[in-house]
Each structure stands twice: as C-alpha cells, then as structure tokens.
C-alpha positions as CSV (number, residue, x, y, z in Angstrom):
1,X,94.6,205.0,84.6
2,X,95.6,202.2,86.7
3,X,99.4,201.4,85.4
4,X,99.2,197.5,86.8
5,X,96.4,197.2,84.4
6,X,98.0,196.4,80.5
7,X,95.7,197.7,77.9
8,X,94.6,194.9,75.0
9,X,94.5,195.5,71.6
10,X,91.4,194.6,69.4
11,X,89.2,191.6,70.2
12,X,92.2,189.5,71.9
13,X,90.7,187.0,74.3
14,X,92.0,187.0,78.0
15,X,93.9,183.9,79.3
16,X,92.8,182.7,82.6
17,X,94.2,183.4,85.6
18,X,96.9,181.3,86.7
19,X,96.8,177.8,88.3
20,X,93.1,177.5,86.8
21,X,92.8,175.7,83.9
22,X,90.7,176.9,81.0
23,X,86.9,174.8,81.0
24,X,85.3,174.5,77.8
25,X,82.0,175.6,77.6
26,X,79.1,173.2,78.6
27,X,76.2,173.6,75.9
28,X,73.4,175.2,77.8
29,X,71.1,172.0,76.6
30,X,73.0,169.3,78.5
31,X,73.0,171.1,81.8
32,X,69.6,171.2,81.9
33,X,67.6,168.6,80.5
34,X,65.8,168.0,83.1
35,X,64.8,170.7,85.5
36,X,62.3,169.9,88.1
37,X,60.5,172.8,90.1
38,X,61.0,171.9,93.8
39,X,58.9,174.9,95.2
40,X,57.1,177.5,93.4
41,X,54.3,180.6,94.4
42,X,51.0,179.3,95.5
43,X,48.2,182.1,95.0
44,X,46.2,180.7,97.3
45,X,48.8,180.7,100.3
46,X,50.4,183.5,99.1
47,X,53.7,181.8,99.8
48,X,56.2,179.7,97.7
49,X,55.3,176.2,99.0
50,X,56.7,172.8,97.8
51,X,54.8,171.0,95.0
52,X,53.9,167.9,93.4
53,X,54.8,167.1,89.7
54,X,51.7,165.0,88.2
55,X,51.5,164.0,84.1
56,X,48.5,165.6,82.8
57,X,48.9,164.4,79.2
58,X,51.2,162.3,77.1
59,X,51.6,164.2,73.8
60,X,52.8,163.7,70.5
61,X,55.8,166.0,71.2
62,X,56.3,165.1,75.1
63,X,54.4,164.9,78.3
64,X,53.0,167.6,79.9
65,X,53.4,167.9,83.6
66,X,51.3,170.2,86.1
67,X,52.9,171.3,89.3
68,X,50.4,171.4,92.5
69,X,50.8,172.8,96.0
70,X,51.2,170.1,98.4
71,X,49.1,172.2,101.0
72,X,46.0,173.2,99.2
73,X,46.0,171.4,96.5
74,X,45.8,174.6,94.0
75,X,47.7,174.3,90.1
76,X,50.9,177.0,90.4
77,X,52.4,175.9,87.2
78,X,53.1,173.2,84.4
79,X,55.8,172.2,82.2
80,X,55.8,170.1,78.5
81,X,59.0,167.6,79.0
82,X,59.9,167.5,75.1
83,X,60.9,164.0,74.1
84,X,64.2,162.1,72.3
85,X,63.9,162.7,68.7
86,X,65.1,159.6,67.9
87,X,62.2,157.9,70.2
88,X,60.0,155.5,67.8
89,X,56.7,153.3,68.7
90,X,56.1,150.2,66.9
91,X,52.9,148.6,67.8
C-alpha cells in the first residue's frame, strides 16, 4: 500500500486536481449534432479513401445521406440526419 495515497470512504467524489477548474459535463447530444464522415473503407479499393456526402431522400423524420468514394465511385456508407422537432411546413 502506497502511504501517499489516502483511502476514501464510500462513494465520495474526487476533487480535481489543483489549478484546474472543475468542467461541467457537455451532454453527449450537443457535441455532436452534426458528424460528417471525412473518409471511410471503400471495398472496392480496399483502402479508407475520402468521400462525397450526397442526399438520397428527404424523409418524414430527416434526410438520408449516402456516402460515395471519390475514386471509384462505389456506396461505403449512409447516414439519416434526424430533423428539429419543432420544424413545421405550411404550404
């Protein structure tokens, strides 16, 4: 047993080390929104490659989004971008 080290009792939270103050925690829906692949595995070239985003459909619930490998050209992946609730169409 190391005696530097000060044993806690129960479930008492630890303070943060000095000099650093404490950040509250960022909800995990803010930080990412909006996350757009930059590169992902392409099949075909058997490499991660960089890719295109392109809407495939506008739906109901959001738009869905297909990724495409800017060398050949081959689908690696899509995405459904799920829209504001609060989002209304009046025609």
């Amino acid at each position: 047993m190391n005696p530097s080290r000060s044993r806690r009792s129960g479930n008492v939270p630890p303070t943060p080390p000095a000099g650093r103050p404490a950040r509250p925690a960022a909800q995990p829906q803010e930080q990412f929104r909006s996350f757009r692949a930059s590169a992902l595995y392409c099949p075909q070239c058997r490499q991660a490659t960089p890719v295109r985003e392109r809407l495939l459909l506008i739906l109901p619930d959001g738009n869905l989004y297909e990724y495409r490998c800017v060398h050949c050209g081959t689908s690696t992946g899509s995405k459904t971008e799920k829209e504001q609730k609060d989002v209304r169409l009046f025609f």
